[in-house]
SELUM-199344 format. One record per residue (C-alpha): x, z, y; residue number from 1. Coordinates in steps of 0.2 Angstrom, whole numbers, plus 5000, padded with zeros to 4 digits. Example, Ala and Ser with C-alpha at 12.3 -4.5 7.8 and 13.67 -1.06 7.14 Angstrom:
2
x=5062	z=5039	y=4978	k=1 .
x=5068	z=5036	y=4995	k=2 .
***
This chain:
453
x=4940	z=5091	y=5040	k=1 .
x=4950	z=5095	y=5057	k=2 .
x=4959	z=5086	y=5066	k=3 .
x=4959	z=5073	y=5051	k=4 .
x=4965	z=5084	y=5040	k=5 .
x=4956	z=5089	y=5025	k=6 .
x=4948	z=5105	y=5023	k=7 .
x=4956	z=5123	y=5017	k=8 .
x=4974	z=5112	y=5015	k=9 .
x=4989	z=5116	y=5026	k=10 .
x=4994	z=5103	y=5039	k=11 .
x=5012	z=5099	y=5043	k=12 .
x=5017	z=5113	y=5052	k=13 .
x=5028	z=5099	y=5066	k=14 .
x=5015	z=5090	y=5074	k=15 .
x=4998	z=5093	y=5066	k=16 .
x=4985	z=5089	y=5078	k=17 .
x=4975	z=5105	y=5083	k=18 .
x=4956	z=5106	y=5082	k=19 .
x=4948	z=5105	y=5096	k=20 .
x=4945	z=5090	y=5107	k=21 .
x=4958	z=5094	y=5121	k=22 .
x=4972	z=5102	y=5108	k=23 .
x=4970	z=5086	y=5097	k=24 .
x=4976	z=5076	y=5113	k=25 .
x=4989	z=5086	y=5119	k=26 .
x=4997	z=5089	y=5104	k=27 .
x=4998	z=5069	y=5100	k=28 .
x=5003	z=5066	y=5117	k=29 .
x=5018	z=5078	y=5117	k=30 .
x=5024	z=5073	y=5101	k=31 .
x=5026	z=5054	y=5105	k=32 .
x=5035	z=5059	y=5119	k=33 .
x=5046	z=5071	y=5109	k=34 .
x=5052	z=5054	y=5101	k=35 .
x=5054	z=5049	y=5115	k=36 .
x=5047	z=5031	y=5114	k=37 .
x=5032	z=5032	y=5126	k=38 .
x=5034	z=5041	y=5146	k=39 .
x=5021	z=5042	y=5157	k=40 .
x=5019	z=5039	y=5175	k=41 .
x=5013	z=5053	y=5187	k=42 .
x=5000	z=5039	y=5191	k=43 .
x=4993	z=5038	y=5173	k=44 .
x=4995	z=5057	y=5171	k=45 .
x=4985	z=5061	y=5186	k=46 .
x=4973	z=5045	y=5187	k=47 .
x=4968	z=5045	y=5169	k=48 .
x=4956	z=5053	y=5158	k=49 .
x=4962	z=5063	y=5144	k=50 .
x=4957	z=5050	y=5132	k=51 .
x=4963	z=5038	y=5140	k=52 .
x=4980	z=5048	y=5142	k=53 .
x=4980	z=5048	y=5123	k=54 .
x=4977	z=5029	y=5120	k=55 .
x=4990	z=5024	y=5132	k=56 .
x=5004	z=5039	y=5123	k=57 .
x=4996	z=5026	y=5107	k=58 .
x=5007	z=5012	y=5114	k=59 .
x=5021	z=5019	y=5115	k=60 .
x=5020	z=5025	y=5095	k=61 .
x=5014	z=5006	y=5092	k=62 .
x=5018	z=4995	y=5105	k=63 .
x=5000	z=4991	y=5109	k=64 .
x=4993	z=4982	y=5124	k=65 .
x=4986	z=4991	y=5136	k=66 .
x=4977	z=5007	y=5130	k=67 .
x=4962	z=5002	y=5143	k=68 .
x=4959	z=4987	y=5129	k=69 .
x=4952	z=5000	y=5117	k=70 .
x=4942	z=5010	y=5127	k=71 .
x=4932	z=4995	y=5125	k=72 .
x=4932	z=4995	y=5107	k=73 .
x=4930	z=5013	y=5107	k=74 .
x=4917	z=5016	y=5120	k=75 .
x=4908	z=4998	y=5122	k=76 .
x=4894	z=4986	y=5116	k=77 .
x=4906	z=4984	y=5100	k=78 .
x=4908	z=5005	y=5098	k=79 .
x=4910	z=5009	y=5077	k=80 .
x=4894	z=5011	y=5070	k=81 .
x=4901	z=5025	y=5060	k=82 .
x=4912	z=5039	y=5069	k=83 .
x=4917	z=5049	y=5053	k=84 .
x=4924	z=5037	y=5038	k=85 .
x=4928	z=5043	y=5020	k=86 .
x=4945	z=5034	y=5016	k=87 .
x=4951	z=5037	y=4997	k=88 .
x=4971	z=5038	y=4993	k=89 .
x=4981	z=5039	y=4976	k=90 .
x=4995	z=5049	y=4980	k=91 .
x=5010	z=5036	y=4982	k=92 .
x=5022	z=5034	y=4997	k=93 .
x=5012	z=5019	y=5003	k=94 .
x=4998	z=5029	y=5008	k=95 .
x=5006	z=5032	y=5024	k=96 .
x=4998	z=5022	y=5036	k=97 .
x=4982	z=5027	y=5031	k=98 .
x=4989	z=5045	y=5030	k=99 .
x=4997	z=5044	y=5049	k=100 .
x=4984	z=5035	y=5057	k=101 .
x=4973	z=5051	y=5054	k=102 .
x=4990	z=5063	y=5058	k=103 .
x=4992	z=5055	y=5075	k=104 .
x=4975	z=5052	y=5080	k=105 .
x=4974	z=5033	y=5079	k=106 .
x=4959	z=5035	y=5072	k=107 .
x=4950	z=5043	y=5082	k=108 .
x=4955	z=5031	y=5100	k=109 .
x=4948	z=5019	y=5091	k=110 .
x=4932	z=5029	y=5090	k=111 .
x=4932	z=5037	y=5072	k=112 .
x=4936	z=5049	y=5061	k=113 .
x=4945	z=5049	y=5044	k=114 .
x=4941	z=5059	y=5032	k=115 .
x=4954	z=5054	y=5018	k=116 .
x=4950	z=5060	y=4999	k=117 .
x=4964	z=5061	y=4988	k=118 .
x=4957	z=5054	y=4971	k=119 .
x=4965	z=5056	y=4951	k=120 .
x=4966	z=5038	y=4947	k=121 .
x=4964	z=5018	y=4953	k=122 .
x=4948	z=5019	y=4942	k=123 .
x=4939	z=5033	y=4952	k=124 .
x=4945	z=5026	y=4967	k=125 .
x=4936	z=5009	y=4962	k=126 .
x=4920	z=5017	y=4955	k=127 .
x=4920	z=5025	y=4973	k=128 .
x=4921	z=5010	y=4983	k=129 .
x=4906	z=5003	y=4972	k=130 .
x=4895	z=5015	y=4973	k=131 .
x=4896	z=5019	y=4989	k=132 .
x=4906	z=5037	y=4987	k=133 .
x=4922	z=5030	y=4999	k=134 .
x=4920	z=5018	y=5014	k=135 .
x=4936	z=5011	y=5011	k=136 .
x=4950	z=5016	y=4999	k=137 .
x=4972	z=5012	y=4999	k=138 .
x=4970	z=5002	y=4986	k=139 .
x=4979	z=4990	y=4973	k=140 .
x=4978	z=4973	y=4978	k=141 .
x=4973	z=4964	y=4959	k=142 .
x=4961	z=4981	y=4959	k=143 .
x=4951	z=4972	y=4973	k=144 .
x=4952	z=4955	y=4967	k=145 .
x=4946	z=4961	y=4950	k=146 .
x=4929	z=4970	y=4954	k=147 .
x=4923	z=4955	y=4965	k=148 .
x=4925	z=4945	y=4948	k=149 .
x=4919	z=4956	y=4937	k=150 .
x=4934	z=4957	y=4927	k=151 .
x=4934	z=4971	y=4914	k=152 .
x=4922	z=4983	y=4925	k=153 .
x=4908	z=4981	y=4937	k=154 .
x=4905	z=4967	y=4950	k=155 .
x=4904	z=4970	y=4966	k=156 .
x=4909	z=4959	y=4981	k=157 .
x=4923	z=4965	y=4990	k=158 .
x=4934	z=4965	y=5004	k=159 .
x=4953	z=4965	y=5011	k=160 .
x=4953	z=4970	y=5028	k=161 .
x=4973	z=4971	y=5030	k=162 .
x=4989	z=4972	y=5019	k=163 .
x=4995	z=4990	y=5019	k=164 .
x=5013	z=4989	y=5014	k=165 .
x=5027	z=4976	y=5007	k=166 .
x=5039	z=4980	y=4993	k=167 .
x=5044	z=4999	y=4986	k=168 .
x=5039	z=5000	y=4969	k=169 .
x=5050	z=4998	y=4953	k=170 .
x=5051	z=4998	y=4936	k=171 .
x=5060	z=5013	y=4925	k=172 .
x=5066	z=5013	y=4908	k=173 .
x=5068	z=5029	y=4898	k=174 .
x=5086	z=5038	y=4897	k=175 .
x=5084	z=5035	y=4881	k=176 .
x=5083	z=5017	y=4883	k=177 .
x=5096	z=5018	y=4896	k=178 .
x=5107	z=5025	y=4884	k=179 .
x=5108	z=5011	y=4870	k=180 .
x=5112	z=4997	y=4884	k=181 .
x=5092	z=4993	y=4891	k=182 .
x=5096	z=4998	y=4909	k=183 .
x=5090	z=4979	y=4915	k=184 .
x=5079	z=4965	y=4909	k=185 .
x=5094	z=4957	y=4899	k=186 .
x=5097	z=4974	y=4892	k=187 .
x=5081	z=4978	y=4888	k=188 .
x=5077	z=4961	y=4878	k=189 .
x=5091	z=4963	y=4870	k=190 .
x=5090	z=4979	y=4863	k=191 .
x=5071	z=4976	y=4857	k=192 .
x=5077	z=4959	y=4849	k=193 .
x=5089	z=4971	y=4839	k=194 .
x=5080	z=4986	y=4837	k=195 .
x=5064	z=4981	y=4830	k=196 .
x=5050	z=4996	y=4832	k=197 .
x=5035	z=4996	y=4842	k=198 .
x=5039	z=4997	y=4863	k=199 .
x=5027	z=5005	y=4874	k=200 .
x=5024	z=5002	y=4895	k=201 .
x=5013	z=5008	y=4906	k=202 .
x=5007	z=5002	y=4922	k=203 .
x=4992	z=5011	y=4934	k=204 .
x=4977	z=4998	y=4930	k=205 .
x=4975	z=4982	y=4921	k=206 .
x=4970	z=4970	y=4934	k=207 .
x=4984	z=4979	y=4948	k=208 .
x=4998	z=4974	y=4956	k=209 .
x=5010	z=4986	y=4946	k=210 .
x=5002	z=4976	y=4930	k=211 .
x=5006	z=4959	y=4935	k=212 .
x=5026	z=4963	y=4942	k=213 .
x=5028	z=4971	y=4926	k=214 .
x=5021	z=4958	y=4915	k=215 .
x=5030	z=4945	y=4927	k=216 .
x=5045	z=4953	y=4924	k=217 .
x=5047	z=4956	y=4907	k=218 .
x=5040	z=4936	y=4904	k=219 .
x=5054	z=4932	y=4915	k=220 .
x=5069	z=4938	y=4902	k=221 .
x=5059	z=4932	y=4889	k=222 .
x=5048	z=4948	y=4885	k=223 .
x=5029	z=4943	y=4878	k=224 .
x=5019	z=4958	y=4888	k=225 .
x=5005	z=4957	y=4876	k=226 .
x=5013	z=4951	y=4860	k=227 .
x=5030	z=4959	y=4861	k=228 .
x=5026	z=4977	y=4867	k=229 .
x=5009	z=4988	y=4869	k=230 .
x=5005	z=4991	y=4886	k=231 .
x=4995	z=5008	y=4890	k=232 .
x=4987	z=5012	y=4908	k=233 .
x=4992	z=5029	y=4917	k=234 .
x=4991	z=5036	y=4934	k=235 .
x=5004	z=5034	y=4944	k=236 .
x=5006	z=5054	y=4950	k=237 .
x=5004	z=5056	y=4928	k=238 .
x=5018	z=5043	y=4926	k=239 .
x=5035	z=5055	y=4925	k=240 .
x=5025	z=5070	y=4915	k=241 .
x=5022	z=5053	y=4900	k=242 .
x=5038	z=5047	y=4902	k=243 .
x=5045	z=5067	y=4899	k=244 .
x=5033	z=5070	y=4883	k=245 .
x=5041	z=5051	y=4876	k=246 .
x=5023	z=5043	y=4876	k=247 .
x=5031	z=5027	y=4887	k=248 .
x=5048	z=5017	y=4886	k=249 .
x=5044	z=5012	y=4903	k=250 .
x=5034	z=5010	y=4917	k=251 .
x=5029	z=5000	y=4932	k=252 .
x=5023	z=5011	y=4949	k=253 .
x=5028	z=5014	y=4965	k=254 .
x=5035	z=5027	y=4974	k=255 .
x=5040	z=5041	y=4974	k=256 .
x=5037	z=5040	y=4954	k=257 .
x=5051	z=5030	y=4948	k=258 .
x=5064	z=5041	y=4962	k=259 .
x=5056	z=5056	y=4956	k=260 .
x=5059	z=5049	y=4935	k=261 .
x=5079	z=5048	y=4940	k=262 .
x=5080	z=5065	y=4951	k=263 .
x=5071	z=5072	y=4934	k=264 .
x=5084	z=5064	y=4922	k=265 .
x=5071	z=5057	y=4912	k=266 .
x=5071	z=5038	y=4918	k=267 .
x=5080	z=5025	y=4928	k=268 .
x=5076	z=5010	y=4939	k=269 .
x=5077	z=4994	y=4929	k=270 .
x=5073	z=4983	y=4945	k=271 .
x=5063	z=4985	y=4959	k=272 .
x=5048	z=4973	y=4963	k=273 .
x=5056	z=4966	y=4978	k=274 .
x=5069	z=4960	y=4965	k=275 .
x=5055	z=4952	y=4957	k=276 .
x=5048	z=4944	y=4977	k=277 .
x=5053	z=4947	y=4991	k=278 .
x=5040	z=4954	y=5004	k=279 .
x=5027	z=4955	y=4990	k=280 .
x=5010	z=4962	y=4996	k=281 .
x=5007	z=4979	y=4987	k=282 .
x=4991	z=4992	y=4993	k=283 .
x=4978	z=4984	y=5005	k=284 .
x=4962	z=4992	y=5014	k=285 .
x=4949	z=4988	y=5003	k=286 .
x=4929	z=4992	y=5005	k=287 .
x=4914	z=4981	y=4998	k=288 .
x=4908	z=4965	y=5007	k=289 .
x=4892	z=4975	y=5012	k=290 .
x=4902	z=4988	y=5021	k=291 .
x=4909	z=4975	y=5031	k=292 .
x=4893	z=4965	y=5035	k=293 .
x=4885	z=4981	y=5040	k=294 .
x=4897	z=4992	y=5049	k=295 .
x=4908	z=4977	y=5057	k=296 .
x=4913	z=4986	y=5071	k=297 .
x=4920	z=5001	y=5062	k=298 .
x=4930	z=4990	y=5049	k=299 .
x=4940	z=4982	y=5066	k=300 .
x=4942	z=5000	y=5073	k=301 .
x=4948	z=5008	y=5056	k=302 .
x=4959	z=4992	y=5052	k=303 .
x=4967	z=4992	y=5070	k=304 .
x=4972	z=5012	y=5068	k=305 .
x=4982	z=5008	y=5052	k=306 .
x=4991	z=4993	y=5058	k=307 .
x=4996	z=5005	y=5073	k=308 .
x=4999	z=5018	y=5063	k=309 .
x=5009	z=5004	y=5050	k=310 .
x=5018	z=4999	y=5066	k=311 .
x=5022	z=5017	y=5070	k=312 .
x=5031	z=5020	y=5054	k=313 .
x=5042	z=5005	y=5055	k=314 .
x=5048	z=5007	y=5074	k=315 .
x=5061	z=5021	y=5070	k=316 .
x=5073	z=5031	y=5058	k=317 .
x=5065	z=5046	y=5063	k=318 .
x=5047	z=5042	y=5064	k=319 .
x=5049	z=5037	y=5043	k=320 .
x=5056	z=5055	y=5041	k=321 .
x=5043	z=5062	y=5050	k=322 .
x=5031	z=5053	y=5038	k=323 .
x=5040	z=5058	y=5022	k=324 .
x=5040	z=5074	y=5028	k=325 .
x=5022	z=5075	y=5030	k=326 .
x=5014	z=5063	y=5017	k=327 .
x=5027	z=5075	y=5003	k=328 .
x=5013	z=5089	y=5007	k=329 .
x=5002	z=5097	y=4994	k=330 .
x=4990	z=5089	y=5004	k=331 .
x=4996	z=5071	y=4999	k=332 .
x=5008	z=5066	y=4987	k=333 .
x=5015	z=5084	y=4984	k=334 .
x=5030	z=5079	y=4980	k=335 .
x=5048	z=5085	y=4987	k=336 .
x=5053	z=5077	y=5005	k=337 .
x=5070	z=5070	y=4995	k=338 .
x=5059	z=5062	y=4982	k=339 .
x=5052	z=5051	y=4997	k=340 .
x=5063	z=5050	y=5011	k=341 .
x=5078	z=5043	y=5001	k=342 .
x=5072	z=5024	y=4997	k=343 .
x=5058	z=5025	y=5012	k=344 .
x=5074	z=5020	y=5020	k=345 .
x=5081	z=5007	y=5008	k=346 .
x=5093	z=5021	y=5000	k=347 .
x=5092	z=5015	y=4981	k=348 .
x=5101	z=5025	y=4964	k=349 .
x=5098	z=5016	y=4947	k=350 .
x=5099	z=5033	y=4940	k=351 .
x=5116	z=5029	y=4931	k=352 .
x=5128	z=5030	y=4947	k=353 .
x=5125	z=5013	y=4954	k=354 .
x=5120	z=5016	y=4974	k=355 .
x=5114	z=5002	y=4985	k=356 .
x=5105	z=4998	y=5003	k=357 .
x=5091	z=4989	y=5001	k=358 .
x=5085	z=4978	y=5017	k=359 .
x=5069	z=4974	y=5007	k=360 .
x=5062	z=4992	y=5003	k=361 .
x=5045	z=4999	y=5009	k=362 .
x=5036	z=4991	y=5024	k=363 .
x=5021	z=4994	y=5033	k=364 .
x=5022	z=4981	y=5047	k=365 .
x=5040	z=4974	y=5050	k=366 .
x=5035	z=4964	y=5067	k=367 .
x=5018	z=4959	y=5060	k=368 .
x=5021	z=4950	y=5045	k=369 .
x=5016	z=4966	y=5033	k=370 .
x=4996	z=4969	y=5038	k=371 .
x=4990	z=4950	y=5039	k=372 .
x=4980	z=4949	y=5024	k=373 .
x=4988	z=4929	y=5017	k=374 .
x=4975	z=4919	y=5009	k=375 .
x=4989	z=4913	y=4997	k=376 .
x=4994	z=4933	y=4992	k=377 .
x=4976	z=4935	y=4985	k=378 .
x=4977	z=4918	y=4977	k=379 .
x=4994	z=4923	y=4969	k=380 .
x=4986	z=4937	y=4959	k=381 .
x=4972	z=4926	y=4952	k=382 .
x=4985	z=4915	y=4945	k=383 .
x=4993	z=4930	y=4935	k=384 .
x=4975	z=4936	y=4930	k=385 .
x=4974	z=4918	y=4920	k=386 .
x=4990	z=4917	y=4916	k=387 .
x=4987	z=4934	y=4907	k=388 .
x=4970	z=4930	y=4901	k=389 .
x=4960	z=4943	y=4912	k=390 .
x=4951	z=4926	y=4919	k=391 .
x=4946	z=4913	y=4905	k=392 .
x=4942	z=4900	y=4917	k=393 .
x=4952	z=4892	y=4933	k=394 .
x=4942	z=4899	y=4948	k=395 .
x=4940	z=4892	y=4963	k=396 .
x=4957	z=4901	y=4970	k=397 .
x=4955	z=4896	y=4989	k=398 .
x=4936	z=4899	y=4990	k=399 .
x=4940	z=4917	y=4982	k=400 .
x=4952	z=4922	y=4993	k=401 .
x=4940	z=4916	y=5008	k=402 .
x=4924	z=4927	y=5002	k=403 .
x=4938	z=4942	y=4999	k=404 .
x=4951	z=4941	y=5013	k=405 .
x=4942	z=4946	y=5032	k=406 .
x=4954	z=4935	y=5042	k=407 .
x=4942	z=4934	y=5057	k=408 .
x=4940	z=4952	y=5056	k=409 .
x=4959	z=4955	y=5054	k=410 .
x=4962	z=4946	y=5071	k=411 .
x=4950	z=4954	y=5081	k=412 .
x=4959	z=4970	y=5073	k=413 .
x=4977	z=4964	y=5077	k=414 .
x=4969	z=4959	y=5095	k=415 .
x=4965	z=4978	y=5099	k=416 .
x=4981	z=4983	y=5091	k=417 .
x=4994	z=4973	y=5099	k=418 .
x=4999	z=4962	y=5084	k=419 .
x=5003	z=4945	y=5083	k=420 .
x=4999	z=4935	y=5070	k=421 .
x=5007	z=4923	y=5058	k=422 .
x=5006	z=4904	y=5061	k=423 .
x=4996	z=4899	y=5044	k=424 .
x=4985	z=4911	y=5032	k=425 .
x=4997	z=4906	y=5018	k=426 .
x=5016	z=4908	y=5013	k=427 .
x=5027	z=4906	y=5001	k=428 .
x=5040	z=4914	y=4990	k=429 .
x=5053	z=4911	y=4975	k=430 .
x=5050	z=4924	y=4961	k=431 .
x=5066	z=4930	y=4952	k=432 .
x=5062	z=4919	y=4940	k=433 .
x=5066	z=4904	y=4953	k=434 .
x=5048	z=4898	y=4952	k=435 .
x=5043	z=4893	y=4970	k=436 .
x=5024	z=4900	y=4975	k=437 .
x=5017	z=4892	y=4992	k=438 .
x=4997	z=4889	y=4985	k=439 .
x=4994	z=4872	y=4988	k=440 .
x=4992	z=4870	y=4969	k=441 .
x=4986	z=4887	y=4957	k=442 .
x=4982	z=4880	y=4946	k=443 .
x=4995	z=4870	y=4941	k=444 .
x=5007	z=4887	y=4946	k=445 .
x=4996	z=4896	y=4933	k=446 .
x=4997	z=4885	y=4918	k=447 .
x=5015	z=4882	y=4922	k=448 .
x=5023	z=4898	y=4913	k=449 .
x=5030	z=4897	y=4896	k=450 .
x=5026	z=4915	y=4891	k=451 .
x=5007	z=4916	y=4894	k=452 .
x=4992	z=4924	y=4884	k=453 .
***
């Protein structure tokens, strides 16, 4: 690694950090200003040290409070126990935060170092987290939730340290599909009401987030998940080559997989999940509970650098092309800039000349509301996991969400970052199937659905 980079892979030539100590600072000072959202004193320039000059160019790419706060985290009694983290990523656009927060060195003002590991799959990235291989990993929210009970895999208890994005994945449908009238959930029940043969969809792992929006809605217009069609699991960066070889119909993932499907001509976008809820949680930071009971301080510091780097993202047009431009890199997602920077934005194609702005695209912190980790989004995936039969038994859905989701940690994090925080740990929502979600009663919410294994 240098400069939170990783190893023998080319940085973004714009504004990598450089190496060493002092060109690491520079370089992340300079290009904050260049954006022209932080200017500096003659005071601070000349009265501060240069790592407090970089904490204090910080604020202006994150609106934190003043940089003098974290010099406490970084250099006090609470200091990170670890200075070097191993982060593990799957190469999807909402890895950015996680991705940036190394780029610009938030990481290391809050006293670590990323190290970030791209990994092949949401199954090596959760045998990773269990044995110990990754500190903390950009991971599926359901993924986290499913390991802690067991459910089809190890069990381990785990931990939510902070949502990492809302919104921004979809579901695509074959051309093929497409092309004898399936280009919606109407269409696409109607057509395999009609033309009876055995229907295939893929979703990245069976306990995720992408499993349960996809199951939610094709149960919505009336589609069985588990009776009706097969369901296979894939990678999300293997999604578009299965879909090309005719091994799916269709699939659920995020981006920049179903824009990449339509830029191909192999696929196009049947709905997006935000179609499906509005401001749904997708990725979180995930480690194990141990992680957190024995390295508190460094799960606060990492946290803190993602929500500033979350915030960062979200304060301009041009600091989300800067990050498409550099999470496209080899190093990342390696994909093309255009397969990212189009609905990063809220600039949607269906794939069959339908265009549309989307207010409800990808977000990372959206004043706040995107990294608090709600006790009633953890709660709202248990409900799918019984609905669908990946749980046999009501659990205790509110107790769950406690053990899993660090709240107390989150605000401490939030505190040195310069968020604010939501009035209540819960929130609710109407699904596009105009069931209301608030969870004051799972299990009632969970038994309520008609199609259910």
């Amino acid at each position: 690694m240098a400069g939170g980079f990783i190893t023998g892979q080319r940085r973004p030539r714009a504004f990598a950090p450089c190496s060493s100590r002092r060109g690491h600072h520079e370089d992340a000072f300079s290009f904050l200003q260049l954006d022209g959202v932080f200017t500096m004193t003659d005071f601070l320039k000349t009265s501060l040290s240069r790592r407090t000059v970089l904490q204090a160019a910080a604020v202006g790419a994150a609106g934190v409070s003043p940089a003098l706060r974290s010099v406490v985290h970084a250099a006090g009694s609470d200091a990170p126990e670890k200075k070097e983290v191993k982060i593990g990523f799957i190469p999807l656009t909402d890895c950015a935060s996680v991705v940036m927060a190394s780029v610009l060195g938030l990481d290391q003002k809050h006293g670590v170092k990323f190290v970030l590991s791209k990994e092949a799959s949401w199954a090596g990235v959760r045998d990773k987290l269990v044995n110990g291989e990754l500190d903390f990993a950009h991971v599926l929210y359901g993924l986290v939730y499913g390991v802690h009970l067991g459910l089809g895999g190890p069990k381990k208890d785990m931990a939510v340290l902070m949502t990492l994005n809302h919104n921004g994945q979809a579901i695509t449908l074959s051309k093929k599909l497409a092309e004898k009238g399936a280009v919606d959930g109407a269409g696409l029940a109607k057509l395999m009401a009609s033309d009876k043969r055995d229907y295939t969809f893929a979703q990245t792992f069976p306990t995720g987030t992408h499993a349960m929006w996809l199951y939610y809605w094709l149960a919505t217009y009336g589609i069985h998940p588990l009776k009706d069609a097969k369901v296979i699991t894939v990678p999300p960066p293997q999604m578009v080559a299965n879909m090309r070889v005719g091994n799916m119909d269709g699939f659920c993932v995020g981006e920049p997989w179903n824009h990449r499907a339509i830029m191909d001509g192999i696929g196009i976008t049947a709905a997006t999940t935000q179609d499906i809820w509005k401001d749904h949680p997708e990725k979180v930071l995930g480690t194990t509970s141990d992680f957190v009971k024995k390295y508190p301080n460094t799960a606060r510091a990492v946290t803190a650098a993602i929500i500033e780097a979350g915030k960062w993202i979200d304060a301009s047009l041009s600091n989300k092309m800067k990050m498409a431009e550099t999470v496209a890199d080899k190093s990342y997602v390696n994909t093309s800039v255009d397969a990212i920077n189009q609905r990063i934005l809220g600039r949607y194609q269906n794939g069959l000349g339908k265009t549309w702005d989307d207010a409800n695209h990808m977000k990372f912190y959206n004043d706040g509301t995107v990294p608090f980790p709600y006790l009633s989004d953890g709660m709202w995936f248990l409900t799918q996991h019984k609905r669908w039969g990946l749980l046999k038994d009501h659990p205790d859905y509110l107790a769950v969400a406690k053990q899993i989701n660090q709240i107390d940690l989150y605000k401490q994090a939030a505190t040195a970052a310069g968020a604010p925080l939501p009035k209540s740990e819960m929130r609710s929502h109407k699904g596009i199937d105009g069931v209301v979600w608030d969870g004051k009663d799972p299990t009632k919410y969970a038994d309520s659905f008609k199609i259910k294994a």
